[in-house]
C-alpha atoms as one frame of an Amber mdcrd trajectory, in Angstrom:
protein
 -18.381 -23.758 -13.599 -17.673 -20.252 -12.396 -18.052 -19.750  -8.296 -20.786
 -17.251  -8.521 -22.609 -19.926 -11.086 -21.753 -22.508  -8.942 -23.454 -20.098
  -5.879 -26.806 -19.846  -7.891 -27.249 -23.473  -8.357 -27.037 -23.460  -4.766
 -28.897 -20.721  -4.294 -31.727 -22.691  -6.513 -31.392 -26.279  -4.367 -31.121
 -24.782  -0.950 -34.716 -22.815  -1.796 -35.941 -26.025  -3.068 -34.869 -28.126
   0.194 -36.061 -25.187   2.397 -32.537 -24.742   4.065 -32.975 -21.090   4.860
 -29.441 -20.872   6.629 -27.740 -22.213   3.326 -29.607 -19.643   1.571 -29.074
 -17.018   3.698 -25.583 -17.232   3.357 -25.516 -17.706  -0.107 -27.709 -14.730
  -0.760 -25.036 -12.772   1.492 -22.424 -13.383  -0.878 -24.022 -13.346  -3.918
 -24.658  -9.452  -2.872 -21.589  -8.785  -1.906 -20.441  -9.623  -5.162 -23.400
  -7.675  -7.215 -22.497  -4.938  -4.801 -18.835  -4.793  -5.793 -19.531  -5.292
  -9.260 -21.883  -2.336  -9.076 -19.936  -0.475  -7.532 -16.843  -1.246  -9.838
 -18.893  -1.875 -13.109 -16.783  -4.830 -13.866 -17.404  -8.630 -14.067 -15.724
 -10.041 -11.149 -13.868 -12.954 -11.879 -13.493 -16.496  -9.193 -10.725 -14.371
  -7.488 -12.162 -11.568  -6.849 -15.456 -13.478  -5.408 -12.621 -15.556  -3.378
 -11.761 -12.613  -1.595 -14.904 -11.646  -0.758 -16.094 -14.782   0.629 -12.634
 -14.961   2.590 -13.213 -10.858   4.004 -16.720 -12.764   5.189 -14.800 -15.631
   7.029 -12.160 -13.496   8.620 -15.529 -11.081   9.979 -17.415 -13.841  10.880
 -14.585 -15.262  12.650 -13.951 -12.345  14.366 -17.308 -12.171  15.291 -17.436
 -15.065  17.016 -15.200 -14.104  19.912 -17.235 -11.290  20.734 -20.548 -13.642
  20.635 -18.181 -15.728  22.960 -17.471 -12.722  25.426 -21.173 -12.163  25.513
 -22.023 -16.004  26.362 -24.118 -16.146  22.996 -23.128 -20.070  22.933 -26.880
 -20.041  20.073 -25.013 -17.465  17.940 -21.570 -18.874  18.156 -22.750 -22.178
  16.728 -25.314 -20.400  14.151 -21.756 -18.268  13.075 -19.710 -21.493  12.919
 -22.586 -23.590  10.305 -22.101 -19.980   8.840 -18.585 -20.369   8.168 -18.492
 -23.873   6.922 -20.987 -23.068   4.254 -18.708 -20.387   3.346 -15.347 -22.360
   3.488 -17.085 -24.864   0.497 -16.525 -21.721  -2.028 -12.981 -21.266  -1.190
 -10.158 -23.444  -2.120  -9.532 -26.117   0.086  -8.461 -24.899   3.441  -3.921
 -24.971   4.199  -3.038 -27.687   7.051  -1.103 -26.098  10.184   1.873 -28.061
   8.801   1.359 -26.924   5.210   1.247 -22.915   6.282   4.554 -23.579   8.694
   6.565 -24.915   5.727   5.198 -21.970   3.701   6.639 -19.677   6.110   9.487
 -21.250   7.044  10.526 -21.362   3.132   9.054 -17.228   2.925  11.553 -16.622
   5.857  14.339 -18.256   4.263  13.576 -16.488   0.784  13.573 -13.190   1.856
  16.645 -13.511   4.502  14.285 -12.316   7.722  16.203 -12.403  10.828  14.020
 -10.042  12.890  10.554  -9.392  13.684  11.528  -6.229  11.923  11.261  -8.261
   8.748   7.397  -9.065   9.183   6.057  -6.950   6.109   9.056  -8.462   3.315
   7.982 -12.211   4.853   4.266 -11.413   5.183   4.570 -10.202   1.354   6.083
 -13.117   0.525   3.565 -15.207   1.772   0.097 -13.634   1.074  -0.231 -13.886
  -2.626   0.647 -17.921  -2.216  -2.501 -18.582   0.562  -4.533 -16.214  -1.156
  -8.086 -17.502   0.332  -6.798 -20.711   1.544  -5.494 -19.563   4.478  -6.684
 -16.897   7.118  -4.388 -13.965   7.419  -4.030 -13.661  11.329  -3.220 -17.001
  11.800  -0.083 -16.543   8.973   1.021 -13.348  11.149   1.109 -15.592  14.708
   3.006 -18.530  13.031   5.548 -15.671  11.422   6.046 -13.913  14.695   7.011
 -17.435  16.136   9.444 -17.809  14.029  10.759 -14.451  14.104  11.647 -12.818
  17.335
């Protein structure tokens, strides 16, 4: 089953069990991904819906901090439920230990001694998370590693 079939059937049970925040964010994505195709006029395939549901995380994540600067503790949480309905469409999320071993092997690949090196590592390394890991949190481990 395909991820945008997969977010219909959802779509269909979370109407039926009245769970307006499930559907909510379901709906979301689902036009995000009409949008694009739209837009495009192409079928988009898992992948592409992948990265659209991860562009949502990373916003929604971002988002959050600024609810947090604002003391909006009621739309912090409603972001996080948000974001963990989201997270069930993408592949299953990389441990803290899994992504350091990931970059530590990138680093070694591509020879980085500097923190000049950041784009060849960062390179290395996106196309292997792809929607299993959030970007910004990649970029703080690799500038750890490389000073």
């Amino acid at each position: 089953m395909s991820i945008k079939e997969k977010l219909m059937d959802d779509l269909k049970t979370s109407m039926k069990a009245k769970d307006k925040l499930r559907k909510d964010v379901i709906t979301m994505v689902r036009a995000s991904v009409k949008q694009k195709e739209v837009d495009e006029r192409v079928e988009l395939t898992d992948d592409d819906v992948i990265e659209i549901i991860s562009k949502q995380v990373k916003q929604k994540r971002d988002v959050i901090d600024e609810f947090k600067k604002g003391n909006r503790q009621d739309l912090v949480e409603l972001t996080e439920k948000e974001i963990e309905i989201l997270l069930e469409y993408l592949p299953e999320q990389l441990t803290e230990d899994e992504l350091e071993e990931i970059v530590k092997t990138a680093i070694e690949e591509v020879k980085a001694e500097t923190i000049k090196d950041m784009g060849k590592v960062m390179g290395n390394i996106l196309p292997k998370i792809k929607g299993k890991a959030d970007g910004s949190s990649v970029n703080k481990l690799v500038r750890q590693y490389l000073k």
